[in-house]
BAFI-3210 file (N, C-alpha, C; in Angstrom, 3 decimals, decimal comma, padded with zeros to 6 digits):
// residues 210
n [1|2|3|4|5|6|7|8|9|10|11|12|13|14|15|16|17|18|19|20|21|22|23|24|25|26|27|28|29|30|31|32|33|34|35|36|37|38|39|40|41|42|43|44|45|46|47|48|49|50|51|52|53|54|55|56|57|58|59|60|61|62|63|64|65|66|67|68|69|70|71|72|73|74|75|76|77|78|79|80|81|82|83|84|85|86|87|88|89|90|91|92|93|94|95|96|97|98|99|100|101|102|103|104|105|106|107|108|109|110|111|112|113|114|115|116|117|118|119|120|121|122|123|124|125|126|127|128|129|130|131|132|133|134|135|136|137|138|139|140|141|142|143|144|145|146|147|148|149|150|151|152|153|154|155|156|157|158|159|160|161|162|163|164|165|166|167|168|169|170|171|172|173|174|175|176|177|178|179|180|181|182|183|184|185|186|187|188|189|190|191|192|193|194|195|196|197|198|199|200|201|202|203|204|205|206|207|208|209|210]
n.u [-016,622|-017,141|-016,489|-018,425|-019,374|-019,645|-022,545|-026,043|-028,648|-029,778|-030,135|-029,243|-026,138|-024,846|-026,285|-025,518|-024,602|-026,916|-026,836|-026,928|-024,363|-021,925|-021,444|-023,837|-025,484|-024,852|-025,162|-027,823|-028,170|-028,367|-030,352|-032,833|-035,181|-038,260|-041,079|-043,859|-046,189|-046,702|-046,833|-047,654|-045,568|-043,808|-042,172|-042,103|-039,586|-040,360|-040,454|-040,951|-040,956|-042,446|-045,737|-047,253|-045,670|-046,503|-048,983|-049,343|-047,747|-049,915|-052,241|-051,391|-050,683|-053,305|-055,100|-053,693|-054,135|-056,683|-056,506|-056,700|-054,628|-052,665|-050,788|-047,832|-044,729|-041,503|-038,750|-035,151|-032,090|-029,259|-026,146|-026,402|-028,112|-031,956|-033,994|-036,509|-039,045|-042,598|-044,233|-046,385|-046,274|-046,195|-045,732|-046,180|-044,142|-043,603|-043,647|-041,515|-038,740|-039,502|-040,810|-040,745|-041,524|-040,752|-041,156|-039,030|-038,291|-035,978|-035,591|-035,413|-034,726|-034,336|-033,737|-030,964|-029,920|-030,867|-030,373|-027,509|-027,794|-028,144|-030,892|-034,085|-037,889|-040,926|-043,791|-046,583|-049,199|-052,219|-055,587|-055,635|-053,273|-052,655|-050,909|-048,498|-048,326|-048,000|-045,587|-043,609|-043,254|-042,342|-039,638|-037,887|-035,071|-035,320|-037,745|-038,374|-038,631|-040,431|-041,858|-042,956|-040,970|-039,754|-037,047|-036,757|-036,471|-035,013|-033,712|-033,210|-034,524|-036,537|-039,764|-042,843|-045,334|-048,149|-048,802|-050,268|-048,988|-045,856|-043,250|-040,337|-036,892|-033,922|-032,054|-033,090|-032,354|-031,921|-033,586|-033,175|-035,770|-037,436|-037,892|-037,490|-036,991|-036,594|-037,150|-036,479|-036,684|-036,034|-038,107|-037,332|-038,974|-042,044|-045,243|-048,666|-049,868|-052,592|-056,319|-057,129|-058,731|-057,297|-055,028|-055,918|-054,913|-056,448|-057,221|-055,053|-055,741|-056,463|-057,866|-060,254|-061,341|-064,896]
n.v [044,513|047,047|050,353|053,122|054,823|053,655|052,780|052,582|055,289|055,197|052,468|050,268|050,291|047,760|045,995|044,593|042,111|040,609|039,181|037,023|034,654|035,332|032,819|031,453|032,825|033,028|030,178|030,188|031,795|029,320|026,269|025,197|022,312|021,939|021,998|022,188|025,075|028,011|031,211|033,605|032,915|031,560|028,979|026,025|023,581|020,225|016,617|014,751|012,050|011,477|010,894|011,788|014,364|016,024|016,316|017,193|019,780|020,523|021,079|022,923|025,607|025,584|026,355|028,279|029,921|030,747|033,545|036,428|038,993|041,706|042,322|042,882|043,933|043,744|045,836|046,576|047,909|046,046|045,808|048,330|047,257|046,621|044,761|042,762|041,258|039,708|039,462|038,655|038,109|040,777|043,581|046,161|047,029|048,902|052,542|054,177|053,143|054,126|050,901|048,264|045,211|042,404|039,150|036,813|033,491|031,573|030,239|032,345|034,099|036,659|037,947|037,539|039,504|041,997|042,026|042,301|044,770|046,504|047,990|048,694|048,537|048,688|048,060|048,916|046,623|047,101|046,532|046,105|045,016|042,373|040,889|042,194|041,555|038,783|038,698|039,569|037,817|035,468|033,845|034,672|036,301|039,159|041,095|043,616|044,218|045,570|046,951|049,848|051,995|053,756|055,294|055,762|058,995|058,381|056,004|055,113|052,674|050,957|052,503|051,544|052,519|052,786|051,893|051,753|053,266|053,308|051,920|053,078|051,756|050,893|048,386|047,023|044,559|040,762|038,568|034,424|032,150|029,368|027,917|030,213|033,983|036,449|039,657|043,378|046,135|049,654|052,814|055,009|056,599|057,329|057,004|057,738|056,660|056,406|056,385|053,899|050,487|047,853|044,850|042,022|038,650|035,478|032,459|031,397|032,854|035,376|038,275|041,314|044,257|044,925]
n.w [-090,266|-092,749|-093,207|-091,356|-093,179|-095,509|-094,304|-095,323|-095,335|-092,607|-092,032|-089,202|-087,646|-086,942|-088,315|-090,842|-088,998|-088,679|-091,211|-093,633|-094,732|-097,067|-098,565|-098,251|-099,264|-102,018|-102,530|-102,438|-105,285|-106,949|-108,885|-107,473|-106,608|-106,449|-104,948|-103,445|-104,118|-103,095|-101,806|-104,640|-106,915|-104,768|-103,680|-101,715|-100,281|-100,357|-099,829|-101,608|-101,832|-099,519|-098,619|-096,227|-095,605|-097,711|-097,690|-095,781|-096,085|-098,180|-096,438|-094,586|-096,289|-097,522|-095,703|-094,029|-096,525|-096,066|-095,239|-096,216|-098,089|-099,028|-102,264|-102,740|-104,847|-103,763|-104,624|-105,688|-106,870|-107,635|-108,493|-110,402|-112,053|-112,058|-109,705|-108,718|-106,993|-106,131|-103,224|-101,027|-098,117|-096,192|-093,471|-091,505|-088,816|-086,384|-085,161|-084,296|-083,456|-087,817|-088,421|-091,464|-092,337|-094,451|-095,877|-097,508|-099,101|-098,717|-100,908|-102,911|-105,895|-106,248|-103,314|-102,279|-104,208|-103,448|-100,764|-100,768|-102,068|-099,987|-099,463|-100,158|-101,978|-101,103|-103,230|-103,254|-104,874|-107,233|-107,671|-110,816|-111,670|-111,419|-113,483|-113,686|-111,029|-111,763|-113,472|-112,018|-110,200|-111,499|-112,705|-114,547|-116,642|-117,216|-115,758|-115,800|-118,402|-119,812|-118,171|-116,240|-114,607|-111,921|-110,770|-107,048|-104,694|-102,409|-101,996|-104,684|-105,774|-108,197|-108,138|-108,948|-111,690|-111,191|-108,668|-105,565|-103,414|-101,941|-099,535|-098,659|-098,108|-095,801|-095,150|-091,958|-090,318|-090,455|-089,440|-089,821|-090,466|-090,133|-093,520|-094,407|-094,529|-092,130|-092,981|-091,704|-092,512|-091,955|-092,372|-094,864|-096,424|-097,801|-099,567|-100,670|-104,046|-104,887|-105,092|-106,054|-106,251|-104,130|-104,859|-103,835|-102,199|-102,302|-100,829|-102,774|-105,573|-107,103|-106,121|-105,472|-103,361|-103,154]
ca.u [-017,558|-016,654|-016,345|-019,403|-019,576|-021,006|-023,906|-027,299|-029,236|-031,319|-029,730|-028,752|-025,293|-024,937|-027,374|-024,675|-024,014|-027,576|-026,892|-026,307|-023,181|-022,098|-021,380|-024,980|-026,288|-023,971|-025,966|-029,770|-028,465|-028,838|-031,428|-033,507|-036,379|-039,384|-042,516|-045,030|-046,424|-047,102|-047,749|-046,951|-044,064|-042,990|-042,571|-040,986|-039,003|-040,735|-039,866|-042,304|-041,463|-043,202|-046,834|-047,858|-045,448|-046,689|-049,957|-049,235|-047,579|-050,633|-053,109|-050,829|-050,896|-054,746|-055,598|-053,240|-054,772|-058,107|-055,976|-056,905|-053,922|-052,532|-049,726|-047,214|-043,727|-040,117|-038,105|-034,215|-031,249|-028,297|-024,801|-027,342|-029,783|-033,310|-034,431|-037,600|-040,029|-043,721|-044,384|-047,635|-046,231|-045,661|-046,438|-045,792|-043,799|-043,088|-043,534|-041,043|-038,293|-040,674|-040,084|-041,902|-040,797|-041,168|-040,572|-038,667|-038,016|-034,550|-035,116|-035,485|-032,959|-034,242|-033,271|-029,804|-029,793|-031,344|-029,470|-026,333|-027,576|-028,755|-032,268|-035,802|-038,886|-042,033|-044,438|-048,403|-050,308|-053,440|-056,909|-054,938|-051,849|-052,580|-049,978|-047,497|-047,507|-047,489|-044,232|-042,541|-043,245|-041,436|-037,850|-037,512|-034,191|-035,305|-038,521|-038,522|-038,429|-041,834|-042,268|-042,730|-040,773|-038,617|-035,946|-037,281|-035,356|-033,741|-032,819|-033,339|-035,146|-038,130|-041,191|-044,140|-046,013|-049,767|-048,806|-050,874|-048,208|-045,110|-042,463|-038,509|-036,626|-032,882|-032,127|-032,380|-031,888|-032,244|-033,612|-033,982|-036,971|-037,446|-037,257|-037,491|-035,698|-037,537|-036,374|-036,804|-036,425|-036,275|-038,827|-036,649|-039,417|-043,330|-046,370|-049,658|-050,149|-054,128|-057,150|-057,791|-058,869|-056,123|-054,961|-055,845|-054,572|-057,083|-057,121|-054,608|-056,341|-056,377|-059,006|-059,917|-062,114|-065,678]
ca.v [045,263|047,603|051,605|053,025|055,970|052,949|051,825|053,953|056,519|054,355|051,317|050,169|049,851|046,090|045,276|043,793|041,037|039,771|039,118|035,679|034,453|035,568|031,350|031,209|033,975|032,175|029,357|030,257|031,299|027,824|025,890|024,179|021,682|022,557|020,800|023,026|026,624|029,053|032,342|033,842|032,716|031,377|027,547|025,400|022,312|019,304|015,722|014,561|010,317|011,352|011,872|012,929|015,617|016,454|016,018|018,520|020,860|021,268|021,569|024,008|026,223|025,849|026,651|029,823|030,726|031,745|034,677|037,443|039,712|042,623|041,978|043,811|044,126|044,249|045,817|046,932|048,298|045,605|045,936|049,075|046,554|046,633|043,648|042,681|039,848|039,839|039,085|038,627|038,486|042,246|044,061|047,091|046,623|049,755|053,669|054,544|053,981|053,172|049,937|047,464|043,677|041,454|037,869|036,123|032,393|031,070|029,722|033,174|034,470|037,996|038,688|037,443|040,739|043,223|041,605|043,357|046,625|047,312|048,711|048,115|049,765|047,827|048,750|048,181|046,666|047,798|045,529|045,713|044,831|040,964|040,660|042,484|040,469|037,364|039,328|040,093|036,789|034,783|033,330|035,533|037,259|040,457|041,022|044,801|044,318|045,529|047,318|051,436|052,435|055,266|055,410|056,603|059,854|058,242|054,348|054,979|051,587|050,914|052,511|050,967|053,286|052,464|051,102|052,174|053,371|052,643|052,053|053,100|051,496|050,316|047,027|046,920|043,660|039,655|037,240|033,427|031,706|028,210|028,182|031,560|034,745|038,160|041,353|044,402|047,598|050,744|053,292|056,238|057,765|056,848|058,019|057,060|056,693|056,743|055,959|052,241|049,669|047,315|043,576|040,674|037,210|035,109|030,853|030,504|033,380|037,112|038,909|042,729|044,762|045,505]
ca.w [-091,092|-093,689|-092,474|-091,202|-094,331|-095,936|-094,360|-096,086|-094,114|-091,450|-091,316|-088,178|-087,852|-087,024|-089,529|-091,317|-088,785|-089,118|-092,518|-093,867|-095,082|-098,802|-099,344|-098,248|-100,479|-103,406|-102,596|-102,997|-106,536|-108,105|-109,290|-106,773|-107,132|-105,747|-105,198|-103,209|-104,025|-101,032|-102,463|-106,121|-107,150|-104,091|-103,671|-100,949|-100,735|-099,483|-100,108|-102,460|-101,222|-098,095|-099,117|-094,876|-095,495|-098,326|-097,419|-094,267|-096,328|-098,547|-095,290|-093,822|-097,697|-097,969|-094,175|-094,127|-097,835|-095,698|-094,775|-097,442|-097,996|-099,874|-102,941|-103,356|-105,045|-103,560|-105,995|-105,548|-107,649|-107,528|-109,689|-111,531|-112,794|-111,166|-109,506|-107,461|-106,380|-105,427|-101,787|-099,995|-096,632|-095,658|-092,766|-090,380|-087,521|-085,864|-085,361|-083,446|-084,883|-088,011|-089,045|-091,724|-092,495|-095,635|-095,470|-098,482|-099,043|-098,722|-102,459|-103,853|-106,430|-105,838|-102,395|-102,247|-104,493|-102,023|-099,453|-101,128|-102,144|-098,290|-099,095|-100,886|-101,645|-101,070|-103,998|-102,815|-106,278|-107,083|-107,967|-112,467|-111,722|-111,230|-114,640|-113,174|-109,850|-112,186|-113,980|-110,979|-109,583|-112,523|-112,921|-115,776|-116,389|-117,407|-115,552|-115,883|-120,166|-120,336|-116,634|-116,265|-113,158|-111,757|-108,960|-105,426|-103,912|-101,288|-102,519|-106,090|-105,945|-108,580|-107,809|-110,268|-112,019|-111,091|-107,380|-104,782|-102,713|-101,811|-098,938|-099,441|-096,515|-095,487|-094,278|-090,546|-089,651|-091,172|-088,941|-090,347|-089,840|-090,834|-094,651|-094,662|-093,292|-091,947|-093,377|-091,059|-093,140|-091,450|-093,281|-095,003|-097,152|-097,931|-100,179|-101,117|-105,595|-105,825|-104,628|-106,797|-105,492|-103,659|-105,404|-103,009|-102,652|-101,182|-101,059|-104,013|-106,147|-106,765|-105,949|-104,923|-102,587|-104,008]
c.u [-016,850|-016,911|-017,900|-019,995|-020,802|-022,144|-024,675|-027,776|-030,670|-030,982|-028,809|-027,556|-024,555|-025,589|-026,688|-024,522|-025,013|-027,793|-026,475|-025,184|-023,113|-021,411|-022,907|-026,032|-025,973|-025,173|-027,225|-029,236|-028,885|-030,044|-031,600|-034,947|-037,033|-040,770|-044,197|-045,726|-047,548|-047,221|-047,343|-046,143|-043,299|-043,174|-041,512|-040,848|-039,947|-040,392|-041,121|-042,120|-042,231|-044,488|-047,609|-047,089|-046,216|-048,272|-050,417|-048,860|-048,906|-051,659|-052,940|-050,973|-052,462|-055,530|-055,246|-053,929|-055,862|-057,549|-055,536|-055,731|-053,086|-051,144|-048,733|-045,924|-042,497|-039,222|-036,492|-033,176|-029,942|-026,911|-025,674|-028,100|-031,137|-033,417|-035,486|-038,328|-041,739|-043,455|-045,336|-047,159|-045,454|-046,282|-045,810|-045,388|-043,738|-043,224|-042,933|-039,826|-039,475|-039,884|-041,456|-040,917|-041,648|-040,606|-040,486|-038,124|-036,498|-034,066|-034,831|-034,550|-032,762|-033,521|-031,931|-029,317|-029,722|-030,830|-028,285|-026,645|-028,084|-030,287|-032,944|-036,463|-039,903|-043,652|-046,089|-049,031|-051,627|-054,232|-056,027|-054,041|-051,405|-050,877|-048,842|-046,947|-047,019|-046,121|-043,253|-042,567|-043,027|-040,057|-037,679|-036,210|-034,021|-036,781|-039,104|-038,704|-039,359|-042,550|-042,356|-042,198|-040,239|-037,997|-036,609|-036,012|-034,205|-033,254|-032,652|-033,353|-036,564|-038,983|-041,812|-044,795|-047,473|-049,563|-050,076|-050,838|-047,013|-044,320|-041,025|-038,205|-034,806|-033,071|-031,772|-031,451|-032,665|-032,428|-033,873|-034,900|-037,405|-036,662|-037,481|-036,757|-036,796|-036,657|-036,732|-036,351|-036,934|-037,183|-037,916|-037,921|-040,700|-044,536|-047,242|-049,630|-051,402|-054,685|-058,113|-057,952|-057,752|-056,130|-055,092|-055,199|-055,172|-057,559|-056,607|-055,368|-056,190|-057,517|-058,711|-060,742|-063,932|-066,043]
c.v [046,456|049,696|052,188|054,458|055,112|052,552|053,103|053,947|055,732|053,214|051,174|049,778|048,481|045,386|044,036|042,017|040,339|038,839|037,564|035,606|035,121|034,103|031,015|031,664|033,623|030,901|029,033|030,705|030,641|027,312|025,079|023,957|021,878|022,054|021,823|024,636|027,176|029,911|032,673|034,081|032,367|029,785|027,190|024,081|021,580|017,707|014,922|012,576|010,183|012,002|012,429|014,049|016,709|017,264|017,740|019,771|021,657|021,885|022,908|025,269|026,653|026,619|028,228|030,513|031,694|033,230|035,654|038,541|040,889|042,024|042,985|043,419|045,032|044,714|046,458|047,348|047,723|045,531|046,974|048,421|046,272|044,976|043,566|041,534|040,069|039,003|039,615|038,881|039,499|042,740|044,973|046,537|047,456|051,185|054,461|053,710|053,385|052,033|049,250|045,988|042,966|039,939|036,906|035,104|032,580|030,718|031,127|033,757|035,924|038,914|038,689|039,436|041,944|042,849|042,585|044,539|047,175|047,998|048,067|048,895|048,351|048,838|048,026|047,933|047,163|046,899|045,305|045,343|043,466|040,474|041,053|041,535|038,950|037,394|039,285|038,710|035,312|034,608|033,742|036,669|038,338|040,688|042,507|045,042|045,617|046,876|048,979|051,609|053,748|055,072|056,442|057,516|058,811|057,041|054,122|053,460|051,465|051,124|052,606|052,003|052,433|052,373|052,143|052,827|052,428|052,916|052,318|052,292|051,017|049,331|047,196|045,929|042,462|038,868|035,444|032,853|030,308|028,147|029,231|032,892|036,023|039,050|042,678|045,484|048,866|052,212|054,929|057,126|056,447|057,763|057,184|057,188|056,751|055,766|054,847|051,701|048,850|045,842|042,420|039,558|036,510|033,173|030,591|031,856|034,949|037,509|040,516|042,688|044,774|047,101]
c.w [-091,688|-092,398|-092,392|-092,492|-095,059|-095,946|-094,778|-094,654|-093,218|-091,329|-089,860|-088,391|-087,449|-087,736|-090,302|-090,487|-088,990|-090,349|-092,823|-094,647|-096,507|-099,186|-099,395|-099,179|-101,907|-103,615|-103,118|-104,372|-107,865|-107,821|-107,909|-107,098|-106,085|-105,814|-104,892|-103,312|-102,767|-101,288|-103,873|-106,134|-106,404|-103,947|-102,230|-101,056|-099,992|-100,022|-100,223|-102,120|-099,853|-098,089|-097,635|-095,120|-096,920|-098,562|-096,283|-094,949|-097,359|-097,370|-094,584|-094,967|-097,439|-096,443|-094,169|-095,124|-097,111|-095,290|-095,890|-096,957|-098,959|-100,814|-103,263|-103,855|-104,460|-104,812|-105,210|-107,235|-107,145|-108,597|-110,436|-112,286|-111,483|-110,733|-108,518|-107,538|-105,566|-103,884|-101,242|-098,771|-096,134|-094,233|-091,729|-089,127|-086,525|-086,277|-084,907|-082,796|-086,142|-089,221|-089,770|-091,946|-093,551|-095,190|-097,071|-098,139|-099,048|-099,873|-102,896|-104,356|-106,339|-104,520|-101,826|-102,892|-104,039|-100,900|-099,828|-101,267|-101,233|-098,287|-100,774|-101,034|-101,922|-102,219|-103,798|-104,454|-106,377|-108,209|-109,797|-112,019|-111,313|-112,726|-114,100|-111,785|-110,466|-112,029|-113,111|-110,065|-110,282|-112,029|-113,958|-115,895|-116,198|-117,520|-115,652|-117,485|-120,716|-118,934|-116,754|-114,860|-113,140|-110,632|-108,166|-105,582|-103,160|-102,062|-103,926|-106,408|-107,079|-108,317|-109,397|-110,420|-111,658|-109,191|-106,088|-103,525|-102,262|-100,222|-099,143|-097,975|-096,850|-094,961|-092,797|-090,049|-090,761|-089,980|-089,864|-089,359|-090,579|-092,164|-095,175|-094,382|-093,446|-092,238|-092,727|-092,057|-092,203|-092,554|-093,559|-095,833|-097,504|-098,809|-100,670|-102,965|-105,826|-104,830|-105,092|-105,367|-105,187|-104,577|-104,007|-103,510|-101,825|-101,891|-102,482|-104,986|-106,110|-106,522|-105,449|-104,286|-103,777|-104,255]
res [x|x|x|x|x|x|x|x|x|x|x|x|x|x|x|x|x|x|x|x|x|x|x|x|x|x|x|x|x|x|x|x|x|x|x|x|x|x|x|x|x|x|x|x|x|x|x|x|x|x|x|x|x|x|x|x|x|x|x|x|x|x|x|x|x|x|x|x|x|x|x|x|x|x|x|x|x|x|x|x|x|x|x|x|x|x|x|x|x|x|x|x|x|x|x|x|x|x|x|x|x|x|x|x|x|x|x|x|x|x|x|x|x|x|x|x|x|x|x|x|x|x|x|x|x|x|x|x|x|x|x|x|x|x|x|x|x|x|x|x|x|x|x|x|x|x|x|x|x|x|x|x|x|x|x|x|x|x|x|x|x|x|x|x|x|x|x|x|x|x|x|x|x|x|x|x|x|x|x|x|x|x|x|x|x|x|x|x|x|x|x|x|x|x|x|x|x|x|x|x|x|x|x|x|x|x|x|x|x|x]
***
């Protein structure tokens, strides 16, 4: 591992070894075919000549859907171009040290990105900002074209203008997890943006609070 000057302010210093390969991270680059969608913008592989799996993987999709949840956007700053990805599955892990965790697919071309530049900021949407999660949950080169942000203090990561708060964080640690991998971020800096209403995602659908 490289000298420890490098690692940012809160990462653990082994963080690194959790990390997946950089042939592996080369890898999720390219195109892969994709059959089933699992939250916005996220799809996984399944092998569409086997209609029980296919079958299973929608059951397993529509079952979990009943599980109403908040949307938000990962965003990072890789080679000085912005990059980020919506992701439903967020959630607090820890206060002590405080930790939160996102969970991105193995397909995604975003997090290979934030894998390199060691930290994130998790941007909470808010009940308008269904367009933006579309936006940010595209294969679009230049998903920011159109986007209002600003670099956080500490990670000078994208925070969304409207969001509803955000998280800054360092990469703690990468576990994989099936076709997926958990991202632990350690929390360097936090603030609430307003008192809207929140963006849901609930059976396949957006929705908000009333």
């Amino acid at each position: 591992m490289s000298s420890g000057a490098e690692i940012p302010e809160g990462m653990s210093a082994d963080a690194r070894e959790t990390w997946p390969s950089a042939e592996l991270i080369s890898s999720w680059l390219g195109d892969v075919d994709l059959d089933v969608e699992w939250r916005p913008g996220e799809v996984s592989e399944v092998h569409a000549d086997d209609p029980d799996a296919v079958a299973r993987a929608r059951t397993f999709r529509d079952v979990l859907g009943s599980f109403a949840s908040g949307v938000t956007v990962v965003t990072a700053v890789s080679n000085g171009e912005p990059v980020g990805m919506t992701c439903q599955s967020f959630s607090s892990v820890s206060l002590d040290p405080p930790l939160v965790l996102f969970i991105p697919a193995k397909t995604s071309r975003a997090w290979p990105l934030m894998q390199r530049a060691g930290r994130f900021c998790v941007n909470f949407l808010a009940h308008d900002q269904a367009e933006l999660s579309n936006t940010m949950a595209s294969r679009g080169t230049d998903k920011f074209a159109s986007v209002d942000w600003e670099p956080t203090e500490q990670t000078g990561s994208p925070l969304l203008h409207g969001a509803l708060g955000y998280v800054d964080c360092a990469i703690h640690a990468v576990h994989e997890a099936g076709d997926h991998y958990v991202v632990i971020g350690r929390v360097l800096d936090l603030a609430l943006g307003g008192p809207e209403r929140p963006l849901l995602f609930y059976r396949g659908a957006y929705t908000t609070t009333d």
